[in-house]
C-alpha positions in Angstrom: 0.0 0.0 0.0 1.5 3.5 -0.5 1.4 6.0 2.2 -0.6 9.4 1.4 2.3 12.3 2.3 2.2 16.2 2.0 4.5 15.5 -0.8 2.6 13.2 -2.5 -1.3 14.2 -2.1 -1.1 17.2 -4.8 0.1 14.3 -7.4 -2.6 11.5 -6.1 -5.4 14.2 -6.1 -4.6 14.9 -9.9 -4.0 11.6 -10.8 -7.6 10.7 -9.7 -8.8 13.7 -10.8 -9.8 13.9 -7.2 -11.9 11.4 -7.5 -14.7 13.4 -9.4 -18.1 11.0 -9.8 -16.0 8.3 -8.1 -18.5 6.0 -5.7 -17.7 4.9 -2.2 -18.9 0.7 -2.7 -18.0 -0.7 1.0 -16.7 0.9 4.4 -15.5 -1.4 6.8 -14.8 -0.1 10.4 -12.4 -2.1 12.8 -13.2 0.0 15.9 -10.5 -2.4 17.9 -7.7 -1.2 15.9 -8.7 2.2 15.1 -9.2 2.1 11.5 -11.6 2.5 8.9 -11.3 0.9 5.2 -13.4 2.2 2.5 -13.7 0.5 -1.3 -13.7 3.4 -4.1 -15.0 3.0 -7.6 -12.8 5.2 -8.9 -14.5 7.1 -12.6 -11.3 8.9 -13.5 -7.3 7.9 -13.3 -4.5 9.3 -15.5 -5.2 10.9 -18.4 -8.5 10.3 -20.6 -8.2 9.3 -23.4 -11.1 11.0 -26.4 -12.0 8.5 -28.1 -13.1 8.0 -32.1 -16.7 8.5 -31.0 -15.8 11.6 -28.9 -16.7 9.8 -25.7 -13.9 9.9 -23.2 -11.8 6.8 -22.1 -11.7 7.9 -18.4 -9.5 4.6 -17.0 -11.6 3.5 -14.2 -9.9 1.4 -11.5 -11.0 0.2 -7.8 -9.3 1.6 -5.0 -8.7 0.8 -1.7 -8.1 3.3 1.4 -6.9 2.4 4.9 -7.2 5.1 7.1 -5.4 4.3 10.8 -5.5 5.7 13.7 -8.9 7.3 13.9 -9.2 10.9 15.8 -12.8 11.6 14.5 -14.8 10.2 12.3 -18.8 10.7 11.1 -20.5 8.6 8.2 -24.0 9.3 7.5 -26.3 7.2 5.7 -24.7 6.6 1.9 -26.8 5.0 -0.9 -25.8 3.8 -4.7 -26.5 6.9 -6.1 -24.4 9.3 -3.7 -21.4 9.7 -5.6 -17.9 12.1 -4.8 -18.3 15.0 -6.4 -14.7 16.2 -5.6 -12.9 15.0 -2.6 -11.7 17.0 0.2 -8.1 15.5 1.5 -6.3 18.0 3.3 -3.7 18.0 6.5 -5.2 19.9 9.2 -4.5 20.9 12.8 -6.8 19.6 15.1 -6.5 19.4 19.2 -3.2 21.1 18.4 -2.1 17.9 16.6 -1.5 17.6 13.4 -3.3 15.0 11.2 -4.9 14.0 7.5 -8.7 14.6 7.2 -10.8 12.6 4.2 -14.0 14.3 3.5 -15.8 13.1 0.2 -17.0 17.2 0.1 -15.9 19.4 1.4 -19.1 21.6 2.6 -22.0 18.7 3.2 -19.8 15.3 3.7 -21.6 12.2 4.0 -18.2 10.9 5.5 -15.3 12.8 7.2 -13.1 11.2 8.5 -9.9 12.5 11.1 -6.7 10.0 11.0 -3.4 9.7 11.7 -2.3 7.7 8.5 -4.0 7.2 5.3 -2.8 4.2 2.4 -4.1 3.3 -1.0 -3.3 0.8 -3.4 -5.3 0.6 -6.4 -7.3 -3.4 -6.4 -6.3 -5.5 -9.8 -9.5 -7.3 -11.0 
């Protein structure tokens, strides 16, 4: 799994086009060890491709996240057709600690979620 860094979250947001129309399909919460796991049906990765019908190839991949560590956390109810519209993954400062928030929007999240560590690895089918 690779490690979501300050370095490195500008070039995984762009590379998943920050996960625009992506769908969380599974959340799985292991409360004893602090962390939360949630599938992604990730629409967009790379670059699209425009295709001979002028339809766009958009790359779509399955992801998985591992979030450790939980500070703070609140999932409301999602359904199938609640989908990200652009994510909102940003280091912030909270309880004068430092740490990575996951938000799938940034002004009404249906999940936000407060952690220590965040991973992704992108699941081969």
């Amino acid at each position: 799994m690779n490690k979501i860094t300050k370095e490195n979250l500008p070039r995984f947001l762009d590379y998943y086009h920050h996960l625009h129309d992506s769908y969380i399909t599974n959340i799985n919460y292991n409360i004893k060890a602090s962390k939360i796991e949630l599938l992604i049906d990730v629409v967009w990765s790379g670059d699209p491709v425009l295709k001979k019908d002028e339809t766009y190839e958009t790359n779509p991949t399955k992801m998985r996240i591992e979030l450790n560590n939980i500070e703070t956390y609140n999932i409301k109810e999602i359904f199938s057709w609640d989908y990200i519209h652009n994510v909102f993954i940003q280091y912030i400062k909270f309880n004068n600690n430092e740490f990575i928030c996951l938000a799938d929007n940034k002004n009404d999240p249906l999940i936000y979620i407060v952690c220590h560590e965040m991973l992704f690895e992108e699941i081969k089918q």
